[in-house]
GUTI-884683 format. One line per field, with one value per residue (C-alpha): residue in one letter; chain; residue number from 0; x, y, z. Coordinates in steps of 0.25 Angstrom, whole numbers. Example, Ala and Ser with C-alpha at 12.3 -4.5 7.8 and 13.67 -1.06 7.14 Angstrom:
GUTI-884683
residuo: c(A  S)
cadena: c(A  A)
num: c(0  1)
X: c(49  55)
Y: c(-18  -4)
Z: c(31  29)
This chain:
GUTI-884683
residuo: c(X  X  X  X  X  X  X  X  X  X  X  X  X  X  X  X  X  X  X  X  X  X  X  X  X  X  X  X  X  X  X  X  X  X  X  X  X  X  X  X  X  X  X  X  X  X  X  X  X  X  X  X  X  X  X  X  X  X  X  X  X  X  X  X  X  X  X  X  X  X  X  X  X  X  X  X  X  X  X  X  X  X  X  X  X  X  X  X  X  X  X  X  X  X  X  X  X  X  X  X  X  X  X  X  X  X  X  X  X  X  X  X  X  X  X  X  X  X  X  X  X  X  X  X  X  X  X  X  X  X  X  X  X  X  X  X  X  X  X  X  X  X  X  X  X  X  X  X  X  X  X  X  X  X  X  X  X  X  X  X  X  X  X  X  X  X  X  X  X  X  X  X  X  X  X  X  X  X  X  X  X  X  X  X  X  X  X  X  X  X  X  X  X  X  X  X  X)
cadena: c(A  A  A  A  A  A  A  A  A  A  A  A  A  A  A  A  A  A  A  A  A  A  A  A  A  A  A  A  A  A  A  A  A  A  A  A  A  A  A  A  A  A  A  A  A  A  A  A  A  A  A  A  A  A  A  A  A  A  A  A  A  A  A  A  A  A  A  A  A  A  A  A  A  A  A  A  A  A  A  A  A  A  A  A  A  A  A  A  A  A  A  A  A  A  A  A  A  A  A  A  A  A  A  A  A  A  A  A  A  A  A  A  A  A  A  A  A  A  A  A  A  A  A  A  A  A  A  A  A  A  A  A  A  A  A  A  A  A  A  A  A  A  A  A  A  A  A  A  A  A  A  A  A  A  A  A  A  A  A  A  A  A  A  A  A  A  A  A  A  A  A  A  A  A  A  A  A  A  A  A  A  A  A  A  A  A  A  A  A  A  A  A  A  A  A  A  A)
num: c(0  1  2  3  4  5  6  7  8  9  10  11  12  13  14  15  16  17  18  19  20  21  22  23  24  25  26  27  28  29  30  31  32  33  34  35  36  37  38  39  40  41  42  43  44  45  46  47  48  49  50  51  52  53  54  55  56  57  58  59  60  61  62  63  64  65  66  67  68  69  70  71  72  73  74  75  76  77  78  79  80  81  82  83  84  85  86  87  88  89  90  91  92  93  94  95  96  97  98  99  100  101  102  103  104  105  106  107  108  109  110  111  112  113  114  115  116  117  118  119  120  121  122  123  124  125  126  127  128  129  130  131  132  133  134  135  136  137  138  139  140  141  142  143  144  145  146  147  148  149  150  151  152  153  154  155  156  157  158  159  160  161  162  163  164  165  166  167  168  169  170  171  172  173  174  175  176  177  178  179  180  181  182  183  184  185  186  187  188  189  190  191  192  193  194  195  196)
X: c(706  713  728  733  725  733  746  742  738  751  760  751  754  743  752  750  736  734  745  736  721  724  725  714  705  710  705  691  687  687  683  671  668  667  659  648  649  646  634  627  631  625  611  611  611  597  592  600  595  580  587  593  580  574  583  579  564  570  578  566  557  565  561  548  545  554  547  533  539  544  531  526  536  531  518  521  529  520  508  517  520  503  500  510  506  492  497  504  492  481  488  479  476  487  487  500  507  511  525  526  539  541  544  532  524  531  529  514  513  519  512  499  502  503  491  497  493  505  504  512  503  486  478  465  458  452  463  473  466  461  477  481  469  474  488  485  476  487  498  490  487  501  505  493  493  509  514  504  509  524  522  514  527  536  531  535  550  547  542  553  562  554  556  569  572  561  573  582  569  568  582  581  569  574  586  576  583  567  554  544  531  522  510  501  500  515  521  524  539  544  532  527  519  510  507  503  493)
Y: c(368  363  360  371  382  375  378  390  394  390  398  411  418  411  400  402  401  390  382  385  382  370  361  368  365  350  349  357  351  337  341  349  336  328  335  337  321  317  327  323  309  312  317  306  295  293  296  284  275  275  271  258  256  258  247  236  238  237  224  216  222  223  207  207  222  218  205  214  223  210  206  220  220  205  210  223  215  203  212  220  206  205  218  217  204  209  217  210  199  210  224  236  232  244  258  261  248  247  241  243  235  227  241  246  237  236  250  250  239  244  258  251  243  255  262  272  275  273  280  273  261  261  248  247  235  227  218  226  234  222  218  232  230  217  221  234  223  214  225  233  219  215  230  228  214  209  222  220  205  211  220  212  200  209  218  209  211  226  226  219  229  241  233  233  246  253  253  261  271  273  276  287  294  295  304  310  307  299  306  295  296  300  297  286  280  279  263  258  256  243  236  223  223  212  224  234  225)
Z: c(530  519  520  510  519  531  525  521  536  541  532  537  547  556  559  574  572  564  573  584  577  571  581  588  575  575  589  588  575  578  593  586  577  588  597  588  582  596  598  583  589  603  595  585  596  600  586  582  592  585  573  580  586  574  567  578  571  558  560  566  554  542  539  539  533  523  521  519  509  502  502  496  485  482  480  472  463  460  457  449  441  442  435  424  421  419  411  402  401  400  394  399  412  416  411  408  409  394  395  411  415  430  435  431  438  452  452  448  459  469  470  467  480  487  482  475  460  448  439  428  427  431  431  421  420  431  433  435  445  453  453  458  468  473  474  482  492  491  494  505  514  512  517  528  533  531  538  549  549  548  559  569  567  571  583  595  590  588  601  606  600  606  621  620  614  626  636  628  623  635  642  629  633  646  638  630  619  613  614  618  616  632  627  633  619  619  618  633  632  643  646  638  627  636  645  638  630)
């Protein structure tokens, strides 16, 4: 309600009236405000809690998943460097490389790393498909073998994290606020991984 339409309201006959809402409406809007900020922030609540577990993960793994993907660039981008200069050195070993810029490159590279085709640029003799083959091995073991190395470094630190984050699962499915899983193939929550090997 602007201030023009107040005024307006209070010359009107309806003085009375809008004497008597006014203070009633400064009351029951910020009452109603409240009431329903704390029931979105009541919901809210244990849906937010998986996020600051999620973010112990996150900090114990952010170093070394962002050391693979370092890794994964490096190798996008040195075979990127690899085919242009075959290229350059031996024109016609790719099909539709005629004046392909860096960008054009990294881009061939890196959905060729992934096995997926590009479109833009199609290797032709056999030089440049034993290069694409070796970078595909080359990518897929880093992908295959680092990750697995990555992950295995740092699974006593998550599990370490799931330890300590058990107790307070578990006091939430006692309020129902977290489905667990019942099933027998469920993780075992509070005893040590020595006994459940």
């Amino acid at each position: 309600m602007g201030i023009a339409a107040a005024v307006g309201m209070l010359e009107g006959s309806n003085l009375e009236t809008t004497l008597l809402l006014l203070p009633i409406m400064l009351l029951v809007v910020p009452g109603a405000a409240f009431l329903s900020a704390r029931a979105a922030a009541a919901w809210l609540r244990p849906r937010l809690q998986v996020y600051l577990q999620l973010a112990e993960y996150l900090r114990v793994m952010w170093i070394p998943i962002g050391g693979f993907a370092a890794g994964y660039m490096a190798i996008i981008f040195v075979f990127a460097g690899f085919c242009g200069m075959l290229e350059r050195f031996s024109p016609g070993s790719f099909a539709g490389a005629a004046g392909a810029s860096i960008g054009d490159w990294i881009s061939f590279s890196f959905f060729s790393a992934l096995a997926q085709n590009y479109t833009g640029i199609t290797p032709v003799s056999a030089a440049a498909g034993m290069l694409v083959g070796a970078r595909l091995v080359v990518s897929v073991g880093w992908a295959l073998v680092v990750f697995a190395a990555v992950m295995s470094a740092i699974q006593p630190q998550l599990e370490r994290i799931a330890r300590r984050n058990a107790p307070r699962d578990a006091d939430q499915e006692v309020r129902g606020e977290v489905d667990v899983p019942k099933h027998r193939d469920a993780p075992l929550r509070g005893r040590s991984a020595a006994a459940t090997e």
